[in-house]
TORPA-95836 format. One record per residue (C-alpha): residue number from 1; x, y, z. Coordinates in steps of 0.5 Angstrom, whole numbers. Each point is the difference from the previous one (the first is absolute). Layout:
! residues N
PT    n     c1     c2     c3
PT  NUM      X      Y      Z
...
! end
This chain:
! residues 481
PT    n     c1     c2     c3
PT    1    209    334    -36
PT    2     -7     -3      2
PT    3     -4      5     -6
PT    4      6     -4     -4
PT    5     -2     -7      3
PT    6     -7      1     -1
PT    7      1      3     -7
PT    8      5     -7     -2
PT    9     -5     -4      2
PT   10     -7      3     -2
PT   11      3      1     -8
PT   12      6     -4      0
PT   13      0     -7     -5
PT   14      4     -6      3
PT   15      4     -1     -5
PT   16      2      7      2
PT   17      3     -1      7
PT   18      7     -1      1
PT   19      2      3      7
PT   20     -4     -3      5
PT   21      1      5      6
PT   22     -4      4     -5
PT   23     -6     -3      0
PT   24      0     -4      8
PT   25      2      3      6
PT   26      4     -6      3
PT   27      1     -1      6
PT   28      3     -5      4
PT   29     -1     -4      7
PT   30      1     -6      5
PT   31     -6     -4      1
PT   32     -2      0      7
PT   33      1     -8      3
PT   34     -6     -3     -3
PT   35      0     -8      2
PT   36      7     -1      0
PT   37      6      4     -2
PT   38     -1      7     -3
PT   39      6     -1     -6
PT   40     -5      3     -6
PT   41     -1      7     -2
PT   42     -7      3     -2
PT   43      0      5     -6
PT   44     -5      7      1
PT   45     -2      3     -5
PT   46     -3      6      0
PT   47     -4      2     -8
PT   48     -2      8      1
PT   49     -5      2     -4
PT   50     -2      8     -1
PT   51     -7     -2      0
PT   52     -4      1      7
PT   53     -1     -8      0
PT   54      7     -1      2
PT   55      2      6      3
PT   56      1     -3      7
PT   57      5     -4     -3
PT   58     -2     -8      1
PT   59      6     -5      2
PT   60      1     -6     -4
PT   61      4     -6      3
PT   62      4     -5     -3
PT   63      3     -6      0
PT   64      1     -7      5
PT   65     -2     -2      7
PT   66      3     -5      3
PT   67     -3     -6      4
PT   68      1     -6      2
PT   69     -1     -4     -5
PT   70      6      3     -4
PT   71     -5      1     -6
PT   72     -1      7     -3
PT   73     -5      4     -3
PT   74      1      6     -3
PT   75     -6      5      2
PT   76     -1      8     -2
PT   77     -3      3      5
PT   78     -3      7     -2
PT   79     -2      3      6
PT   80     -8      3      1
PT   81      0      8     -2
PT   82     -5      1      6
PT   83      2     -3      6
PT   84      6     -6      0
PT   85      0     -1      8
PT   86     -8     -1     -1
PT   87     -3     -2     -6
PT   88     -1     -7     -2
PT   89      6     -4     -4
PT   90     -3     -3     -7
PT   91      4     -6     -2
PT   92      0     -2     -7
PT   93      2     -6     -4
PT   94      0     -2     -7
PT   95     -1     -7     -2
PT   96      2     -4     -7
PT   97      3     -4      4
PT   98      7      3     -1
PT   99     -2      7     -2
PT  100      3      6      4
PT  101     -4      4      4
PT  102      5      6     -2
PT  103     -5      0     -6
PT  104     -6      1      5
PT  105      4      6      2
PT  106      3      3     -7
PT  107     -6     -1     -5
PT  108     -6      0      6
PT  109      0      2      7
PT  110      6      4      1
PT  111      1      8      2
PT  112      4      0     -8
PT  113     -2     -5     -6
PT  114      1     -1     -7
PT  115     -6      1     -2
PT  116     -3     -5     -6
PT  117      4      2     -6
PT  118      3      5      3
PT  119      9     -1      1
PT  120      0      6      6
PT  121     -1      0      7
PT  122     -6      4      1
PT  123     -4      2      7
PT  124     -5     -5      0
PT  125     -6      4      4
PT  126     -4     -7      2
PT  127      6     -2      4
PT  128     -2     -4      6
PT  129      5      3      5
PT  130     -4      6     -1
PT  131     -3     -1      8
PT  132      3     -7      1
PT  133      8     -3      1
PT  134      0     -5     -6
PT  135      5     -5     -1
PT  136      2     -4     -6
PT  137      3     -7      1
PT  138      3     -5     -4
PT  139     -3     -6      1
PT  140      2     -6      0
PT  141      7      0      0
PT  142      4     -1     -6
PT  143     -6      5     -2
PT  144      2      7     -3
PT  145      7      3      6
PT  146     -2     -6      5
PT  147      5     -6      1
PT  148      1     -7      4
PT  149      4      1      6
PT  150      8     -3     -3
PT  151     -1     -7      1
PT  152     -8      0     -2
PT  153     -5     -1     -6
PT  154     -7      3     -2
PT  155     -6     -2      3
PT  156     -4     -6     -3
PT  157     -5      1      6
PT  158     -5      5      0
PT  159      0      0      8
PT  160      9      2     -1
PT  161     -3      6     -3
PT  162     -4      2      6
PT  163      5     -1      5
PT  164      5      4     -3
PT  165     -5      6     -1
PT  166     -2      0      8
PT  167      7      0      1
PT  168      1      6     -6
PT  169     -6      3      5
PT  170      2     -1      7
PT  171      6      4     -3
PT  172     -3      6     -3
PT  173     -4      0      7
PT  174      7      2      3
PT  175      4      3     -5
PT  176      2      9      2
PT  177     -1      3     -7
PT  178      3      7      2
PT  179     -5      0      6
PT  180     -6     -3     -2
PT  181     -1     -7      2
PT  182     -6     -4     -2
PT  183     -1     -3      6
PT  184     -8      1      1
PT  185     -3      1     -7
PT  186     -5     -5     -2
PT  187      2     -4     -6
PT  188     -4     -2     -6
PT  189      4     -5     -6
PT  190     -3      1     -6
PT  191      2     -4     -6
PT  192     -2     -2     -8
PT  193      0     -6     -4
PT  194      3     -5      2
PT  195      2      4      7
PT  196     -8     -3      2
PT  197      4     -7      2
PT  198      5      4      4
PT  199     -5      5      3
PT  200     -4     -6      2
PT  201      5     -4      3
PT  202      2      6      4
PT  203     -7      1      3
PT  204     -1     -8      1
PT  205      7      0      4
PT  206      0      7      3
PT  207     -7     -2      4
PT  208      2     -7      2
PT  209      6      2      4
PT  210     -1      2      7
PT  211      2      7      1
PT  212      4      1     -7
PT  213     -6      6     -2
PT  214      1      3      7
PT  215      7      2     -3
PT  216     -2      2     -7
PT  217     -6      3      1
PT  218     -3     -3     -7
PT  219     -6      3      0
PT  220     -3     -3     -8
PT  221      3     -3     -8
PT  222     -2      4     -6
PT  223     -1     -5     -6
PT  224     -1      3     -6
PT  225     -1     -5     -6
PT  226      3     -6      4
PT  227      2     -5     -3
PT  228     -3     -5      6
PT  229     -3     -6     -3
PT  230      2     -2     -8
PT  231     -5     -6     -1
PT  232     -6      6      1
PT  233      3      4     -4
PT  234      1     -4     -6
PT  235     -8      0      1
PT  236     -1      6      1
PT  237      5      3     -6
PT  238     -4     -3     -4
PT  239     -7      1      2
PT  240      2      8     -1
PT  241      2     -2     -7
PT  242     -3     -5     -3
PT  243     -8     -1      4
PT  244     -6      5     -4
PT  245     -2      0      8
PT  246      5      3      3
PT  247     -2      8      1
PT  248      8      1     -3
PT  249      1     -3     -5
PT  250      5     -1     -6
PT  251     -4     -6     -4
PT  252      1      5     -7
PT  253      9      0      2
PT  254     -1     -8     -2
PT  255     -3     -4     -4
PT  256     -4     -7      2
PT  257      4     -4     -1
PT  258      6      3      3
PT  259     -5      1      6
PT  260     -1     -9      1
PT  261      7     -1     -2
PT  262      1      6      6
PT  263     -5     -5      4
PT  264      2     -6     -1
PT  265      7      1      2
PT  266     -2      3      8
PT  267     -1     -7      3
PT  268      6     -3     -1
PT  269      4      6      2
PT  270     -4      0      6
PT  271      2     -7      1
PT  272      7      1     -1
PT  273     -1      5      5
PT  274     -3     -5      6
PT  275      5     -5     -2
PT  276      5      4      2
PT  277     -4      2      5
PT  278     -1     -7      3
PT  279      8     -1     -1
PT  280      4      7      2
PT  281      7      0     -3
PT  282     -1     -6     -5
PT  283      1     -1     -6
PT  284     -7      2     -1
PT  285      1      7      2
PT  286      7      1     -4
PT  287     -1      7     -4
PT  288      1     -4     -7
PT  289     -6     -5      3
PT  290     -5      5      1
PT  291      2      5     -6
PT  292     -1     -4     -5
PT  293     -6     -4      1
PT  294     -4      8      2
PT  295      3      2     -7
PT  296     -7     -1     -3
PT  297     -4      3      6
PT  298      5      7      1
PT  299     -3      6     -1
PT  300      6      3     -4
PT  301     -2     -6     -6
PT  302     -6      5      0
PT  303      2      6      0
PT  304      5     -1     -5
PT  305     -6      0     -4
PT  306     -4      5      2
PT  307      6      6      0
PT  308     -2      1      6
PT  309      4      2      6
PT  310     -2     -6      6
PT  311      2      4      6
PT  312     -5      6     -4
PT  313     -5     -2     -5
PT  314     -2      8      0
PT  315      8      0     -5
PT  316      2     -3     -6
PT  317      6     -4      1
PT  318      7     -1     -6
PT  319      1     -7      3
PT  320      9      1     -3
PT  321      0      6      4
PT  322      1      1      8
PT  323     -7      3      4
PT  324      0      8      1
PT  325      4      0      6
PT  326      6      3      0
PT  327      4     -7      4
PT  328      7      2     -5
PT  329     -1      7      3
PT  330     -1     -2      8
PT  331      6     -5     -1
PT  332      5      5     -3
PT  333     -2      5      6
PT  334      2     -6      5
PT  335      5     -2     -3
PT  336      4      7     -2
PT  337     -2      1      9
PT  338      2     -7      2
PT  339      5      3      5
PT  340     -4      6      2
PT  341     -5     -3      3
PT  342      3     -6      4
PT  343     -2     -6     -4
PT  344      5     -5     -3
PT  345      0     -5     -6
PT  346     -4      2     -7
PT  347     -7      2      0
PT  348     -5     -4     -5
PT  349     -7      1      0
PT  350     -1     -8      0
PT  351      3     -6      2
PT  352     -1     -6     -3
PT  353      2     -4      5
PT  354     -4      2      6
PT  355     -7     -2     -4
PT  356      4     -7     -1
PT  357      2     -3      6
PT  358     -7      3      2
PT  359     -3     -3     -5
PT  360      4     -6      0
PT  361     -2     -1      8
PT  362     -7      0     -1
PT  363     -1      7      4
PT  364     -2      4     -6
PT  365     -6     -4     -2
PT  366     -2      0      7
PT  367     -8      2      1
PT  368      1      6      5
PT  369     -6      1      2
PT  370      1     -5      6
PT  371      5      4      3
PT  372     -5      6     -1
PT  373     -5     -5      4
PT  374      4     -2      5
PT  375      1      7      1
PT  376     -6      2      0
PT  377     -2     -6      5
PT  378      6      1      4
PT  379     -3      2      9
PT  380      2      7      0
PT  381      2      1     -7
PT  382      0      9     -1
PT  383      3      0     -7
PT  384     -6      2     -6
PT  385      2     -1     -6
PT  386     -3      4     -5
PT  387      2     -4     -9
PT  388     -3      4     -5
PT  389      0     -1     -7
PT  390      0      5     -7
PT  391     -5     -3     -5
PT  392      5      1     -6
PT  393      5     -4      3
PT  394     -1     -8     -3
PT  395      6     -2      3
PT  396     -3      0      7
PT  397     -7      1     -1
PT  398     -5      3      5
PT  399     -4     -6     -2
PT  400      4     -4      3
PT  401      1      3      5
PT  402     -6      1      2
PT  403     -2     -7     -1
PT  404      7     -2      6
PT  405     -3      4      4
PT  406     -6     -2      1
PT  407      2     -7      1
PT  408      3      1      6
PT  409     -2     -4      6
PT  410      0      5      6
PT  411     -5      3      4
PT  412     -2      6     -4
PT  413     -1     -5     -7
PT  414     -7      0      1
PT  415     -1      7      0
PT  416      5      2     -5
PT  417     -2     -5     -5
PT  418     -7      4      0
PT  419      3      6     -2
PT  420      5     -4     -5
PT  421     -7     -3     -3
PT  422     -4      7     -1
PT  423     -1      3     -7
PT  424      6      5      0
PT  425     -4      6     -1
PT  426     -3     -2      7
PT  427      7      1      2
PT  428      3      4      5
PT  429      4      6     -3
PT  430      7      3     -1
PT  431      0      7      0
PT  432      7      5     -2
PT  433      1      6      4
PT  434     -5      3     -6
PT  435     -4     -4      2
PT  436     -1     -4     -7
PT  437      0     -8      0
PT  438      7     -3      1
PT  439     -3     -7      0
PT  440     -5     -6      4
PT  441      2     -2      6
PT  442     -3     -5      6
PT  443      2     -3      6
PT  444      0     -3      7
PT  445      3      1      6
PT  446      8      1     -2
PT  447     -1     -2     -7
PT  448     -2      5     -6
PT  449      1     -2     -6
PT  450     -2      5     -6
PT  451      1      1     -8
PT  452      3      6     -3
PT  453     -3      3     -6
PT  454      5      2     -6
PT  455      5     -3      4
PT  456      5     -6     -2
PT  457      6     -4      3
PT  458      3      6      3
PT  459     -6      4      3
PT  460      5      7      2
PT  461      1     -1     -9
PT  462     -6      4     -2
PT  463     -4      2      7
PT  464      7      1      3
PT  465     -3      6      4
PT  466     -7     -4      1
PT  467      3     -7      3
PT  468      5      4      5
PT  469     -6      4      3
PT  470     -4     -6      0
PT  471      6     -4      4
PT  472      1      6      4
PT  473     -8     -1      2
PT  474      1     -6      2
PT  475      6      0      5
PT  476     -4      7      2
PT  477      5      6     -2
PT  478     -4      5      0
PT  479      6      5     -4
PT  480      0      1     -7
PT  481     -7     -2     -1
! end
C-alpha cells in the first residue's frame, strides 16, 4: 500500500485524485490543553515516498491551536526528517499583506510542491524540514485558513498580528504531536515580503518584554526581499533601472523620457508616504489616497513597458496572464482537503481585506526598520536578524535594502556601514555547498545583510537548494549541507 501511495504521488496529476485516503494517510487527535480549552483537532499527515529521502516517513500536522485571544491561525507543521525532539523549529510567513502562507509551503518550502508549471504534487528535494521542524502559519488572521475569534475583527495594527503569533508560539511549545513536544528547540522566524513588517515587529516586541524569549527561545528573523521601508525602495528601484551608474542597470528596458517622468513622480509618493505617516488611520493613509497619487511612481507602471516580470527581471512577463506559480493548482489541493487537514472556511491565496484595513491604518506604510532599531539597541537583546535580498527581484531590491540597513542607529552602525560602502568586489562572499558564489554579504554583530546573485523575489524559485543551505548555515545546521 505505501509502494501505491508513493507511486500516486510521484506520477499522479491533481486533477486525477478523487479519493483522498489514497494519497494521505489521515489521522486524527486531540490536541493536548494548550492555553485554554483542548476542543480542537490536529490532522497528521504522513506523505510516504519510495525514495531514501522519505523513508523514515516524517509527520505532517495540521490544523488550529487554541489561545486566549480566541483568534486562530491555521499552521501545517511538517516535522524535521533527522531529529524532531531536537533540531530547531523554522517558522515561516508570507506577506502581501493577505497572502497565505500555505502558498510558502505548497510552491516553495514544503516536503511536496507544485512545482512552476508543473499541475502534480512532486518531491520537492530543497525542502526545509530536511534537518529542521518547519511550520507554515497563516498570518494575520483572515489570511489563507485563519479566522478572528466569533465576535472579533482583522487586525489593523501590526502589533495585534505579533501578539497573536507569540500566542500561536507559546502553544506550539506545549503541544504533544504523537510524542514529540517542541519544548526546547530554538526558534527562527523567517519571512518574505511584506512579512519583513511582521518579522520586524515580532523582534522589536519579543526583546522589550521581560522574560517572553525565555519561553519561546527565538534565537534569529530571516528576511528575504523584506518589504521594510517604501520610501527607499522607491529610490532604489529606480536607480537599479534607470541610473547608468548603478553596476545592475536596466537603463536600455526604458526610454529617457520614461525614466524622468519615473523620477519626477518618487517625490510626491514619498510625501503621501510621510504624511500618512505623520497622521496614521487619517484620510491620508486611506488605501485609495496613497494609490493614486503613487500610480506614477509604481514600478509596475514600468514593467508593463518592458515586458519584464517585476519580481524576476531575469524572465519576461504576459502582463493578461497570471505568474508561473501554480496558485490554481495549491488552491484546488486545499480545497479538495479542507476537511482532512483540519481547517475551516474557503482558502484563497490572497485576501483583499487584510492589506486594506492595514493599509488604511497606517500600519502598511510604516518604516520598520525602527522596529529593527529598537531591536537592536534593546539591553539584552539575543535575536539576530539576517535580510537578504535576490538582485533580479525590483519589487523588493537589494538596493533598498541595503541603503535601510545602513541607516540604522545602533551600536554596530558604524562598522557595518564601512562594510556596506566597500566596492562589492571587496565584499565577504557567499559560498554553496560547491563551493561557487551564491551572493555578497556584510555584517556587524547580530546583523548580516547579503545580496544573492541570479536570485528574484522568492530566493528558494531558481537556487532553491543554494539559499536552504545558506539559511541552514546561518541557523548553524550541520545535516544536508
Amino acid at each position: 500500500m505505501k509502494l501505491l501511495i508513493s507511486f500516486l504521488f510521484a506520477t499522479l496529476a491533481l486533477a486525477s485524485i478523487l479519493r483522498p485516503q489514497k494519497i494521505l494517510d489521515i489521522e486524527r487527535h486531540a490536541v493536548h490543553d494548550c492555553l485554554e480549552s483542548a476542543n480542537e483537532t490536529v490532522g497528521i499527515l504522513n506523505f510516504v515516498d519510495s525514495s531514501e529521502h522519505y523513508e523514515k516517513g516524517a509527520k505532517h500536522y495540521s490544523g488550529y491551536l487554541d489561545v486566549k485571544s480566541k483568534n486562530r491561525l491555521f499552521f501545517w507543521l511538517q516535522l524535521s526528517k533527522i531529529n524532531p525532539a531536537k533540531d530547531p523549529i523554522i517558522l515561516v510567513l508570507n506577506g502581501g499583506p493577505g497572502a497565505s502562507s500555505m502558498y510558502g509551503m505548497i510552491i516553495q518550502w514544503g516536503s511536496m510542491v507544485f512545482p512552476w508549471r508543473i499541475d502534480k504534487l512532486t518531491v520537492n528535494p530543497n525542502a526545509l524540514n530536511a534537518a529542521a521542524n518547519v511550520v507554515f502559519v497563516d498570518n494575520p488572521i483572515g489570511v489563507g485558513f485563519s479566522q478572528p475569534a466569533p465576535s472579533g475583527s482583522l487586525h489593523k495594527q501590526l502589533l495585534d498580528c505579533t501578539k497573536d503569533l507569540v500566542e500561536f508560539l507559546l502553544a506550539l511549545r506545549v503541544t504533544d504531536f504523537r510524542g514529540v513536544q517542541l519544548v526546547k528547540n530554538e526558534l527562527h522566524v523567517m519571512g518574505s515580503s511584506f512579512a519583513g513588517h511582521y518579522l520586524a515587529d515580532l523582534g522589536a516586541f519579543v526583546s522589550a518584554t521581560p522574560g517572553l524569549n525565555d519561553a519561546l527561545q527565538l534565537k534569529s528573523l530571516i528576511m528575504g526581499n523584506p518589504a521594510l521601508e517604501d520610501i527607499r525602495g522607491l529610490d532604489a528601484t529606480y536607480s537599479l533601472v534607470c541610473d547608468p551608474t548603478v553596476a545592475l542597470s536596466l537603463s536600455l528596458l526604458l526610454t529617457d523620457d520614461q525614466c524622468k517622468v519615473w523620477k519626477d513622480n518618487i517625490p510626491k509618493c514619498a510625501a503621501a508616504i510621510a504624511a500618512c505617516r505623520k497622521a496614521p488611520a487619517s484620510a491620508a493613509c486611506a488605501e485609495g489616497t496613497i494609490e493614486g497619487v503613487c500610480g506614477q511612481a509604481d514600478p509596475w507602471v514600468y514593467w508593463k513597458l518592458t515586458c519584464r516580470d517585476p519580481y524576476d527581471i531575469s524572465e519576461p512577463r504576459v502582463w493578461d496572464a497570471p505568474r508561473r506559480e501554480n496558485i490554481p493548482a495549491a488552491k484546488k489541493f486545499l480545497d479538495l482537503y479542507t476537511k482532512e487537514i483540519g481547517a475551516e472556511g474557503a482558502w484563497a491565496m490572497f485576501q483583499p481585506k487584510v492589506r486594506t484595513a492595514l493599509r488604511d491604518s497606517g500600519e502598511a506604510y510604516k518604516d520598520s526598520s525602527i522596529r529593527i532599531q529598537d531591536m537592536l539597541t534593546t539591553k539584552g537583546n539575543n535575536i539576530k536578524l539576517f535580510a537578504y535580498a535576490g538582485d533580479y527581484d525590483l519589487m523588493c531590491p537589494y538596493l533598498g535594502l541595503k541603503r535601510t540597513l545602513r541607516d540604522i542607529q545602533w551600536d554596530g552602525q558604524k562598522e557595518l556601514a564601512t562594510k556596506l560602502d566597500r566596492s562589492e568586489a571587496d565584499y565577504d562572499k557567499l559560498l554553496t555547498v560547491a563551493g561557487t558564489p551564491l551572493g555578497n554579504y556584510a555584517e556587524a554583530g547580530p546583523l548580516r545583510y547579503a545580496r544573492i546573485f541570479g536570485s528574484g523575489h522568492m530566493g528558494n524559485e531558481k537556487r532553491g537548494g543554494d539559499v536552504r543551505a545558506m539559511i541552514y548555515q546561518w541557523i548553524g545546521i550541520k545535516s544536508h549541507l
